[in-house]
MARMARDO-223568 format. One line per 5 residues: number of its first residue (from 1); for each residue z, y, x of N, C-alpha, C, O. Coordinates in nm, 4 decimals. Example, Ala and Ser with C-alpha at 12.3 -4.5 7.8 and 13.67 -1.06 7.14 Angstrom:
residues 2
1 = 0.7800/-0.5690/1.3190/0.7800/-0.4500/1.2300/0.7800/-0.3300/1.3200/0.8465/-0.3319/1.4236; 0.7080/-0.2250/1.2850/0.7140/-0.1060/1.3670/0.7870/0.0030/1.2900/0.8039/0.1138/1.3409 $
//
This chain:
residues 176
1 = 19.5915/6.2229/9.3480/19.7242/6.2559/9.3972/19.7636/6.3924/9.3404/19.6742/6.4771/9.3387; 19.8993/6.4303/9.2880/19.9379/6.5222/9.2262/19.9471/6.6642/9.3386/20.0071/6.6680/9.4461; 19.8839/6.7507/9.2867/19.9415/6.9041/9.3623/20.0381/6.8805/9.4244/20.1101/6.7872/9.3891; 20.0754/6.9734/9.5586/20.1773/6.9858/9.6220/20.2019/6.7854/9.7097/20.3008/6.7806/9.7829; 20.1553/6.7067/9.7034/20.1430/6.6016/9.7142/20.0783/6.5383/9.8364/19.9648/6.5857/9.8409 $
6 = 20.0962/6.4523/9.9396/20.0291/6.4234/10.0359/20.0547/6.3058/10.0783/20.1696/6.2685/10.0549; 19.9654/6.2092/10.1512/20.0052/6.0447/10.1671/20.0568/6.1369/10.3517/20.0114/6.2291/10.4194; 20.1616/6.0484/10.3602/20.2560/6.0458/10.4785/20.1616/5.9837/10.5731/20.0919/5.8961/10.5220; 20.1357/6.0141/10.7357/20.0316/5.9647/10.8088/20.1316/5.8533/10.8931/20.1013/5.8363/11.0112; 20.2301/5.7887/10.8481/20.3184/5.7054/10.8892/20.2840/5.5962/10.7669/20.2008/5.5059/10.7746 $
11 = 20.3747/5.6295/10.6446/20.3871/5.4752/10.5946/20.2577/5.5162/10.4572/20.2924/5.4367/10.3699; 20.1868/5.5617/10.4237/20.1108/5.6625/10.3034/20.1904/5.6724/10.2126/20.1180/5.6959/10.1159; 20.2736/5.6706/10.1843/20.3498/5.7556/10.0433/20.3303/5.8659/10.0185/20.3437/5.9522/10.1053; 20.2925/5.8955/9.8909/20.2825/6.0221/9.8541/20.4232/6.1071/9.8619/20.5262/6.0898/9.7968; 20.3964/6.1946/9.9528/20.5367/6.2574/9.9939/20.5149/6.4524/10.0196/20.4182/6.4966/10.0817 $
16 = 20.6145/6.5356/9.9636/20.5865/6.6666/9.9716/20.4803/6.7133/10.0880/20.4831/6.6648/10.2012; 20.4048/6.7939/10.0543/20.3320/6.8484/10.1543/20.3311/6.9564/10.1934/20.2616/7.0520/10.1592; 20.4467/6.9431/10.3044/20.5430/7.0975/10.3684/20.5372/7.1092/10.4326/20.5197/6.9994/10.4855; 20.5374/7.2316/10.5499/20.5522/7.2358/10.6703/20.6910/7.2261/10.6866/20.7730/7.2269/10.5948; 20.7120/7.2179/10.7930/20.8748/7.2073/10.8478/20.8795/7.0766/11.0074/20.7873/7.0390/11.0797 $
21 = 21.0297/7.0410/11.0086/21.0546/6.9901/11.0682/21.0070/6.8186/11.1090/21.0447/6.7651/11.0048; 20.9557/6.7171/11.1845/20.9500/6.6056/11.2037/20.9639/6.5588/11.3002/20.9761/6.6404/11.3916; 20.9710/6.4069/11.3416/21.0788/6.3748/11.4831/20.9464/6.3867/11.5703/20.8405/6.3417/11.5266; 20.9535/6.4395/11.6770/20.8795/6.3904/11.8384/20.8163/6.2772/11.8479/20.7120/6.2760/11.9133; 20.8496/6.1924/11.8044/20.8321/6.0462/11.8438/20.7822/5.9701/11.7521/20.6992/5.8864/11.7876 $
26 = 20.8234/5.9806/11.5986/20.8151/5.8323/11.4947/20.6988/5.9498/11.4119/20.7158/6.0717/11.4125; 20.6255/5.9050/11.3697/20.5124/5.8840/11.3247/20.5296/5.9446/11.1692/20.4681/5.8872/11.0793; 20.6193/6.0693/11.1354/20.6129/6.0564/11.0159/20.5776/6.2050/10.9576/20.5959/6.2950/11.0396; 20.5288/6.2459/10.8255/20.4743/6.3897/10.8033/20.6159/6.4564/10.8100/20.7105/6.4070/10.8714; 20.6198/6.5684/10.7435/20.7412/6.6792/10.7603/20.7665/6.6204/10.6494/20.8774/6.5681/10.6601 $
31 = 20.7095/6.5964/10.5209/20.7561/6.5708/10.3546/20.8315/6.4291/10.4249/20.9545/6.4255/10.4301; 20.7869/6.3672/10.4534/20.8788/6.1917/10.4585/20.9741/6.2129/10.5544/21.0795/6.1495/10.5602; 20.9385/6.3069/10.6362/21.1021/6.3195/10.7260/21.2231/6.3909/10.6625/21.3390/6.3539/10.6814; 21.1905/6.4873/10.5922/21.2515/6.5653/10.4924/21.2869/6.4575/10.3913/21.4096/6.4595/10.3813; 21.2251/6.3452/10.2957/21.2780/6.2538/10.2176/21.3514/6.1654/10.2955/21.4525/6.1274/10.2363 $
36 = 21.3365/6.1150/10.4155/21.4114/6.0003/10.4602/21.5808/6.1214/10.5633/21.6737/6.0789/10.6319; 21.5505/6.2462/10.5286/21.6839/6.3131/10.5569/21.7971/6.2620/10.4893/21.9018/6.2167/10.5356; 21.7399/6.2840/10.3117/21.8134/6.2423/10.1847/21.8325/6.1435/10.1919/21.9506/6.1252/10.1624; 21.7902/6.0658/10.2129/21.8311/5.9010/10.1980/21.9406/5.8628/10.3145/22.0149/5.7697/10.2836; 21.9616/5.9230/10.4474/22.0332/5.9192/10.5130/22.1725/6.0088/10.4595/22.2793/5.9505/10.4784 $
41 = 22.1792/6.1399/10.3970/22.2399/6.1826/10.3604/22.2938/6.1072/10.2420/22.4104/6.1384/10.2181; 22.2525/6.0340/10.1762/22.3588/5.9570/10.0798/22.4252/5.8708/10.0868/22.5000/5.8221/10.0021; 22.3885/5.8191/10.2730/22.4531/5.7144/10.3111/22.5525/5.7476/10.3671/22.6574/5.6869/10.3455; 22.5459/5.8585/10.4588/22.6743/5.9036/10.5122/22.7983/5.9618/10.4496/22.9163/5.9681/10.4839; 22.7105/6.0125/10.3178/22.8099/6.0294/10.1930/22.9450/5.9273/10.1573/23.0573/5.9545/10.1148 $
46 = 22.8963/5.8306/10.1854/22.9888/5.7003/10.1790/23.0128/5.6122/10.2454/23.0754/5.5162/10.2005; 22.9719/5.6174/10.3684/22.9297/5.5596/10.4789/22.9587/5.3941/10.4592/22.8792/5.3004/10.4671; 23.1145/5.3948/10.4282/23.2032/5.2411/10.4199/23.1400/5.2044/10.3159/23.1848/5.0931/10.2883; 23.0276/5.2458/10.2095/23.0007/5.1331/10.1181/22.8426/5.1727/10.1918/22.7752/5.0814/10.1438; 22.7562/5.2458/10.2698/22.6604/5.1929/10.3167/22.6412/5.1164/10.4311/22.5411/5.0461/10.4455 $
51 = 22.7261/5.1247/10.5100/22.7424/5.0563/10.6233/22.6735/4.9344/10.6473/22.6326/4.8967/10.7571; 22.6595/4.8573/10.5075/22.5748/4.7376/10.5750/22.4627/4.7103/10.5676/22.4006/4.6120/10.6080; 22.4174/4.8436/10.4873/22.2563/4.8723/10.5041/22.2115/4.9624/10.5457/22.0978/4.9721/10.4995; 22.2410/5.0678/10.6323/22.2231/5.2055/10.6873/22.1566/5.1603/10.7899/22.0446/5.2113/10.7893; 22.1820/5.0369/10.9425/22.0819/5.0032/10.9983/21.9522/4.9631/10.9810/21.8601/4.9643/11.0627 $
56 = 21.9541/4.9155/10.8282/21.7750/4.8629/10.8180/21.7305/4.9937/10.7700/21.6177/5.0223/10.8100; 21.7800/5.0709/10.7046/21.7114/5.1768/10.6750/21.6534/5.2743/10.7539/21.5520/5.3411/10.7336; 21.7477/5.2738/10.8664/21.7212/5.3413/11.0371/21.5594/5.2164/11.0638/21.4486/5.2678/11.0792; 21.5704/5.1123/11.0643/21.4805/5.0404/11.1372/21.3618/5.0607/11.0685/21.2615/5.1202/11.1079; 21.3866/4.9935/10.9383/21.2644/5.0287/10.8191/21.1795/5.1556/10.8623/21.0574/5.1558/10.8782 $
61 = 21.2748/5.2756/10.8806/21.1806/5.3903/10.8502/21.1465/5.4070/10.9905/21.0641/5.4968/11.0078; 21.1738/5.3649/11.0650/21.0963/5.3727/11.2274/21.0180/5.2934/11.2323/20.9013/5.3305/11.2200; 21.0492/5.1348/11.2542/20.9099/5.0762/11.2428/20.7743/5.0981/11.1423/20.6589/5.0619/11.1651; 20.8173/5.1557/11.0463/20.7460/5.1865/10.9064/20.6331/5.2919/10.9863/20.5141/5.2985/10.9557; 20.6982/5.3703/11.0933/20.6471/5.5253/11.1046/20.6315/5.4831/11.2726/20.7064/5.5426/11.3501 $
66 = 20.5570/5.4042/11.3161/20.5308/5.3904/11.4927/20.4956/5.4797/11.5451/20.5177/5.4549/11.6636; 20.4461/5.5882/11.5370/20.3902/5.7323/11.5951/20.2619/5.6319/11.6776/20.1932/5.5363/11.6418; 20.2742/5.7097/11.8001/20.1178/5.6770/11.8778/20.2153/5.6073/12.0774/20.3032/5.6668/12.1398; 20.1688/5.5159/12.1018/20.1806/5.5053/12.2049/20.2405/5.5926/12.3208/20.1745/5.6753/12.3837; 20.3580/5.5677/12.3395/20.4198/5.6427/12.4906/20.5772/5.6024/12.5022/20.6388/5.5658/12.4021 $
71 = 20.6222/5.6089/12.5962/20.7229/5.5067/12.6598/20.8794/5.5477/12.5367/20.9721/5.4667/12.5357; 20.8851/5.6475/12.4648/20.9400/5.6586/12.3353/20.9205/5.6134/12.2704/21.0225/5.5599/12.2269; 20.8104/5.5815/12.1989/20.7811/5.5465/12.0883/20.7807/5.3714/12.0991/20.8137/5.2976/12.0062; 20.7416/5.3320/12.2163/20.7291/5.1821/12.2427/20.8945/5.1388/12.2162/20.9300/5.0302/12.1704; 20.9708/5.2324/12.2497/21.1187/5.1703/12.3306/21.1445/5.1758/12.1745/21.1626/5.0600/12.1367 $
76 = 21.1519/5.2513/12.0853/21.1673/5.2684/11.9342/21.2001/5.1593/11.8491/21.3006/5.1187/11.7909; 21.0209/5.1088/11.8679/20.9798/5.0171/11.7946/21.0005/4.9026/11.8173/20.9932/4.8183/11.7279; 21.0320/4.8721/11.9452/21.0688/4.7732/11.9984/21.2765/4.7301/11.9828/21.3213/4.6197/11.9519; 21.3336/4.8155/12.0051/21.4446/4.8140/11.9172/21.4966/4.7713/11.7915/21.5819/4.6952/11.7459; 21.3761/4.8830/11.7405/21.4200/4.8432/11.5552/21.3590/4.7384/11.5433/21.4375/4.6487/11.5125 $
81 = 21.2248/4.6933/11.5553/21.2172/4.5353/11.5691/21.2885/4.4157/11.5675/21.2943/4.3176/11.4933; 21.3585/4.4646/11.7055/21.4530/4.3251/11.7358/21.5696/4.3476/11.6480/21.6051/4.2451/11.5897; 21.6525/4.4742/11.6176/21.7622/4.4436/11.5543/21.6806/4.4337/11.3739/21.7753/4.4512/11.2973; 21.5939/4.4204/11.3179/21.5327/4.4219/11.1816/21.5103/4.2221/11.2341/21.5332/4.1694/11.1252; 21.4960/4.1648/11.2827/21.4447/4.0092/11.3531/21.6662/4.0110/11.3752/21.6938/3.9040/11.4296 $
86 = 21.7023/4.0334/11.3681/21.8619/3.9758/11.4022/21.9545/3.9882/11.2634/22.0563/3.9248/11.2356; 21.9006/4.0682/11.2027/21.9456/4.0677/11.1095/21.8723/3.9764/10.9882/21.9312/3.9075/10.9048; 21.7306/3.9951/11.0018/21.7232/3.9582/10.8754/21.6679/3.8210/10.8855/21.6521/3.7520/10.7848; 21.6266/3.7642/11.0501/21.5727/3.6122/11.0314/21.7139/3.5486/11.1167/21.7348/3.4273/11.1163; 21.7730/3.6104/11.1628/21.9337/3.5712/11.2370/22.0617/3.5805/11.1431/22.1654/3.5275/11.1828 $
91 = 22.0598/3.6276/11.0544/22.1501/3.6447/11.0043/22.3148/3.7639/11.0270/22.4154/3.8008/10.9664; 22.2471/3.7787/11.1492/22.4267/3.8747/11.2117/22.4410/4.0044/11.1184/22.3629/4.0988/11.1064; 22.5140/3.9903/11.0813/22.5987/4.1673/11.0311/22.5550/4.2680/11.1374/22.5208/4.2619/11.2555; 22.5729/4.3761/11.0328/22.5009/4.4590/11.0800/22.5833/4.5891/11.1610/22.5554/4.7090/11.1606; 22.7055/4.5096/11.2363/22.7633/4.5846/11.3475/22.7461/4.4657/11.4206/22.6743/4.5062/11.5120 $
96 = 22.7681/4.3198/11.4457/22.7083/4.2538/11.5382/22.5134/4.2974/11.5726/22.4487/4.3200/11.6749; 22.4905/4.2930/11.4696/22.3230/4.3116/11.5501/22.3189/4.4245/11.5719/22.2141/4.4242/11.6364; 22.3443/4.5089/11.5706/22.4088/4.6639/11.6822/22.4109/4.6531/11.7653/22.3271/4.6951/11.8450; 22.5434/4.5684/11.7985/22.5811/4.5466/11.9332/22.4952/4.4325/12.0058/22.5239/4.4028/12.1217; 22.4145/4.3832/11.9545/22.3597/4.2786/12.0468/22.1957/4.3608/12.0717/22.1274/4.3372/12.1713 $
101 = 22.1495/4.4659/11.9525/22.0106/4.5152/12.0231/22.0615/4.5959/12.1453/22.0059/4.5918/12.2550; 22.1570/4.6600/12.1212/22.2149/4.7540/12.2311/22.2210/4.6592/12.3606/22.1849/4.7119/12.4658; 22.2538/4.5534/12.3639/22.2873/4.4583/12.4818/22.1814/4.3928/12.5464/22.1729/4.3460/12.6600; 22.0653/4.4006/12.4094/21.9321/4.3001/12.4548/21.8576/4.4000/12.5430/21.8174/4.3911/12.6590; 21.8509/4.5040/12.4466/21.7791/4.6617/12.5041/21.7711/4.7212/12.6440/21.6878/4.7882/12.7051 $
106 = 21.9293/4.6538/12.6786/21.9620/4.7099/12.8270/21.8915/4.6169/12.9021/21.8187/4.6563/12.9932; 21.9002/4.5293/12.8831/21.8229/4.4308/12.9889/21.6860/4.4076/12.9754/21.6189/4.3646/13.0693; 21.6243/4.4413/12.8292/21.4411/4.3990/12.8396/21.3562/4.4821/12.7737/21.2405/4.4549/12.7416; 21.4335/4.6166/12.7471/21.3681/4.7506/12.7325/21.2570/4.7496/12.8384/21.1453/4.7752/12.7934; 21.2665/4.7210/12.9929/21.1762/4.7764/13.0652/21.0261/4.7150/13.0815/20.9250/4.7439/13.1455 $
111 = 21.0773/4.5874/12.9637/20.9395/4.4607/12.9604/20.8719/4.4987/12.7873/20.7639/4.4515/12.7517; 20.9485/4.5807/12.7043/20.8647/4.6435/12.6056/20.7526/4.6307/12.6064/20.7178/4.5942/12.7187; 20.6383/4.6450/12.5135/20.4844/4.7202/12.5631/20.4754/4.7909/12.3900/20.5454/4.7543/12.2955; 20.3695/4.8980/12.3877/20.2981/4.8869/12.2514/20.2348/4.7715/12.1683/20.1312/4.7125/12.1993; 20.3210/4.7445/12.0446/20.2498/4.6591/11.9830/20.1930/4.7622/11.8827/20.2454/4.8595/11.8285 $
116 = 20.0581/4.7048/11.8749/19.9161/4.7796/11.7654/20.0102/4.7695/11.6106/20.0490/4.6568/11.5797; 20.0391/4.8676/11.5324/20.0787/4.8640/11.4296/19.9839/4.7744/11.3534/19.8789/4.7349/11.4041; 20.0185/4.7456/11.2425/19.9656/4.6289/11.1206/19.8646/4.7621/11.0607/19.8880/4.8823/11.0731; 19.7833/4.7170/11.0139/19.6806/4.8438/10.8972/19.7715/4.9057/10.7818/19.7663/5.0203/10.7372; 19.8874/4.7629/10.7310/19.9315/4.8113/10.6167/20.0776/4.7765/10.6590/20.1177/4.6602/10.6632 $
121 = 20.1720/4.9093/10.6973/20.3526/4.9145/10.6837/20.4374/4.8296/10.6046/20.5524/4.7942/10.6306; 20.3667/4.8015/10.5052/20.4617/4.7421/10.3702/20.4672/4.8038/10.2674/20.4754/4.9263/10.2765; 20.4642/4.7268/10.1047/20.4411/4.7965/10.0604/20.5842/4.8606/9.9928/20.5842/4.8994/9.8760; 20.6883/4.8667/10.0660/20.8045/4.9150/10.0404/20.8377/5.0376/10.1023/20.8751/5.0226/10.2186; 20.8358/5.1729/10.0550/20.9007/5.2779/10.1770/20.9753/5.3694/10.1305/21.0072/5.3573/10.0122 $
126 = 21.0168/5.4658/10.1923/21.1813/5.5347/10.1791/21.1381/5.5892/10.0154/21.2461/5.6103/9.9601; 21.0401/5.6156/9.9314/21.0527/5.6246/9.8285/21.1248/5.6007/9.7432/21.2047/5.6640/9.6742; 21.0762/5.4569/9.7554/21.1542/5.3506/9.6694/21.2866/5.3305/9.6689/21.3403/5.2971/9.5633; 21.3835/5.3519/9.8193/21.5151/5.3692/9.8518/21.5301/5.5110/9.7872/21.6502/5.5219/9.7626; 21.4715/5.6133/9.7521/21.5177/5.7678/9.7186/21.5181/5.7404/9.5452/21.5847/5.8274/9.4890 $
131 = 21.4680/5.6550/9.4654/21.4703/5.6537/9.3686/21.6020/5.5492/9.2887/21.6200/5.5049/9.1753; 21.6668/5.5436/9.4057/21.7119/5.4427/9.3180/21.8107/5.4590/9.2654/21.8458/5.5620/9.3230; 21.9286/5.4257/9.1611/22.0169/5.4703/9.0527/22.1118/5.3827/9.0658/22.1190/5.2852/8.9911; 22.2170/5.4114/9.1849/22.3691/5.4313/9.2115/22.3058/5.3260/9.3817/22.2035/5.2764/9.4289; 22.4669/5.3463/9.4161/22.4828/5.2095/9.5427/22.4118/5.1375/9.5251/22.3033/5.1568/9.5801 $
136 = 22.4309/4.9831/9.4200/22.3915/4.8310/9.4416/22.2578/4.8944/9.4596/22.2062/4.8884/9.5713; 22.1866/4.9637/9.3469/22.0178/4.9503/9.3631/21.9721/5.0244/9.4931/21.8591/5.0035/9.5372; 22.0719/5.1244/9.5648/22.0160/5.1711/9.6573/22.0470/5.0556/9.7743/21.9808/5.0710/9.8769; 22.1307/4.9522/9.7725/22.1461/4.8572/9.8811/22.0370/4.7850/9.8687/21.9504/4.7780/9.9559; 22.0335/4.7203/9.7480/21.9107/4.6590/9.6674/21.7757/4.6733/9.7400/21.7036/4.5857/9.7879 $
141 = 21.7601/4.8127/9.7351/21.5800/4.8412/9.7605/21.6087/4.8976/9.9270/21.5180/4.9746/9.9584; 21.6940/4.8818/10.0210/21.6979/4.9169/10.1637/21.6663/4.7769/10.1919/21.5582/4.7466/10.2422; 21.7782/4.6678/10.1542/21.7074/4.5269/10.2302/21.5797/4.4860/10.1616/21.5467/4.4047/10.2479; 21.4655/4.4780/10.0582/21.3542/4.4565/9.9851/21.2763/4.5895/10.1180/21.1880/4.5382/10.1867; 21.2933/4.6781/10.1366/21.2435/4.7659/10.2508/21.2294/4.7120/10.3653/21.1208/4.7164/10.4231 $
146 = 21.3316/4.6547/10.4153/21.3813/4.6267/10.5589/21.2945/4.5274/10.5522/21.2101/4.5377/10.6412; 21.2738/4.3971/10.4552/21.1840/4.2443/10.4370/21.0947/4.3657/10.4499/21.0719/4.4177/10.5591; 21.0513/4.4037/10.3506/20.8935/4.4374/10.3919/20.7983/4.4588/10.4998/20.6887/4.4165/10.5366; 20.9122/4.5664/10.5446/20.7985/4.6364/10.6566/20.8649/4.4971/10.8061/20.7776/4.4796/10.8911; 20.9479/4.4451/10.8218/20.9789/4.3414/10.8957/20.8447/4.2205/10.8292/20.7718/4.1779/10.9188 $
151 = 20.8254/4.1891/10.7432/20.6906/4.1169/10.7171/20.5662/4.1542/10.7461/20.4764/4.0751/10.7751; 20.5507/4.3200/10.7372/20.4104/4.3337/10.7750/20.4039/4.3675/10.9676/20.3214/4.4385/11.0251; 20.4750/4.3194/11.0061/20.5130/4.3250/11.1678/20.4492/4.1968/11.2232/20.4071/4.1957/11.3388; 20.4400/4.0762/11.1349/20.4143/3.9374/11.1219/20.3737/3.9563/11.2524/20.4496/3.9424/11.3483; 20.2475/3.9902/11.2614/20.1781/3.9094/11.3930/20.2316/3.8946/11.5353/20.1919/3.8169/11.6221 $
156 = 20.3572/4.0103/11.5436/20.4126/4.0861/11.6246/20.5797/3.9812/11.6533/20.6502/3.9855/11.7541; 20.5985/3.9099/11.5478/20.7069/3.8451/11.5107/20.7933/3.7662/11.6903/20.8982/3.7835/11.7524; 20.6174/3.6467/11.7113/20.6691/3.6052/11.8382/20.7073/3.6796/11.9480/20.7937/3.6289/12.0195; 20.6461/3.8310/11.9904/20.6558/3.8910/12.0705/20.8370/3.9548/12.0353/20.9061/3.9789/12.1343; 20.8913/3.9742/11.9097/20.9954/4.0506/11.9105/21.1090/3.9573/11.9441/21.2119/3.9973/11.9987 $
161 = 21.0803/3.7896/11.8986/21.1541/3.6928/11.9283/21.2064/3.6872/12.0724/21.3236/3.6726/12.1072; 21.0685/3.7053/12.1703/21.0962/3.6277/12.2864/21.1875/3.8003/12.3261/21.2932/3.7972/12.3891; 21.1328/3.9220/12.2834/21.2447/4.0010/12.3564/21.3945/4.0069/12.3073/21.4767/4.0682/12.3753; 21.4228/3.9585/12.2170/21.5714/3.9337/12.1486/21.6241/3.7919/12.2628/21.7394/3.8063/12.3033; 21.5676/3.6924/12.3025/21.5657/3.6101/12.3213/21.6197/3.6171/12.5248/21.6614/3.5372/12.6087 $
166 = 21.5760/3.7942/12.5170/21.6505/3.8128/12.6578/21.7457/3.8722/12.7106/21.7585/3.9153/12.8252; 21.8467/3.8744/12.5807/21.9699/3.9491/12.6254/22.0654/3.8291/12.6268/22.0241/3.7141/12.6414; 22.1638/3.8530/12.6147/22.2525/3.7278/12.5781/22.2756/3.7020/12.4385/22.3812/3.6472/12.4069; 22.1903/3.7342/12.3491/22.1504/3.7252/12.1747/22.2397/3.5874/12.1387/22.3331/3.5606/12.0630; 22.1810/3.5364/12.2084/22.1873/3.3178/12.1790/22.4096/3.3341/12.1491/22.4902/3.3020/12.0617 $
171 = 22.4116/3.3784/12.2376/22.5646/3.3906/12.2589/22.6212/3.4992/12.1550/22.7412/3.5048/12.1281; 22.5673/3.5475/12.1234/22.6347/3.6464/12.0023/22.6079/3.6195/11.9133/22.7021/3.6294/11.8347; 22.4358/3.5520/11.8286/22.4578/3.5244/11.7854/22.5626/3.4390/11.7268/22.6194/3.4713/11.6225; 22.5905/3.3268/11.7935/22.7160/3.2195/11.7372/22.8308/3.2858/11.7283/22.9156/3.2546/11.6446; 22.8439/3.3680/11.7989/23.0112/3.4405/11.7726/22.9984/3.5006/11.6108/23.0937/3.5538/11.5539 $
176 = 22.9063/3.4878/11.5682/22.9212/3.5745/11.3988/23.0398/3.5319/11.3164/23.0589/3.5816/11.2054 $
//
């Protein structure tokens, strides 16, 4: 690994090895919170042409980064879960599956638990979204992100189903 260089104790990417700032809760070094700043910052840059991938990128890099067990971090992961499962095995846009994790959340947030992260995140992470060269490829490599780390969740899949499965989802979905 190159000088100045460090695998992230969230998703391992080799990512700056700085002190500074990282969230409370999600699981990620100061270098990958500091890279996944930028990647948010180029979205808000344009917001109306990221808009329909700015939620997986929110989900991606949380589920990507689970931190450790406690009633934050569960409620987190359990969120981005279900709306990363509404979008990408449901199909809803990504201001309907907004509004429907927000709706599911209220009602079966309190039946959450810790699910045991996978050994391996995916092998897609905010890197790969920081490298990429204009819009399409940066939309490009957010949903190839969002599949990923939503695939390496696999085992976890039925458990995120049945909590999507307790809001009024069924009903929003069809309104798409």
């Amino acid at each position: 690994m190159e000088t100045g260089l460090r695998p992230c104790f969230g998703c391992g990417a080799p990512v700056p090895d700085v002190d500074g700032p990282a969230h409370r809760y999600i699981g990620a070094s100061p270098g990958c919170w500091r890279l996944y700043g930028e990647v948010l910052a180029r979205e808000y840059e344009d917001y109306a042409r990221f808009a329909p991938v700015h939620r997986l990128t929110v989900d991606a890099y949380a589920a990507q980064h689970p931190g450790t067990p406690s009633p934050q971090s569960i409620g987190s992961v359990g969120v981005h879960l279900v709306r990363l499962h509404l979008q990408l095995e449901r199909g809803l846009p990504h201001d309907r599956a907004n509004a429907a994790m927000l709706e599911i959340s209220s009602r079966v947030k309190v039946d959450f638990v810790w699910l045991d992260p996978p050994a391996h995140l995916g092998d897609v992470t905010v890197l790969d979204v920081l490298d990429a060269r204009g819009p399409e490829e940066h939309m490009a490599r957010v949903r190839g992100w969002a599949a990923s780390v939503w695939g390496a969740w696999a085992p976890h899949h039925e458990t995120v189903r049945r909590w999507a499965a307790g809001g009024s989802y069924p009903k929003i979905a069809r309104g798409r």
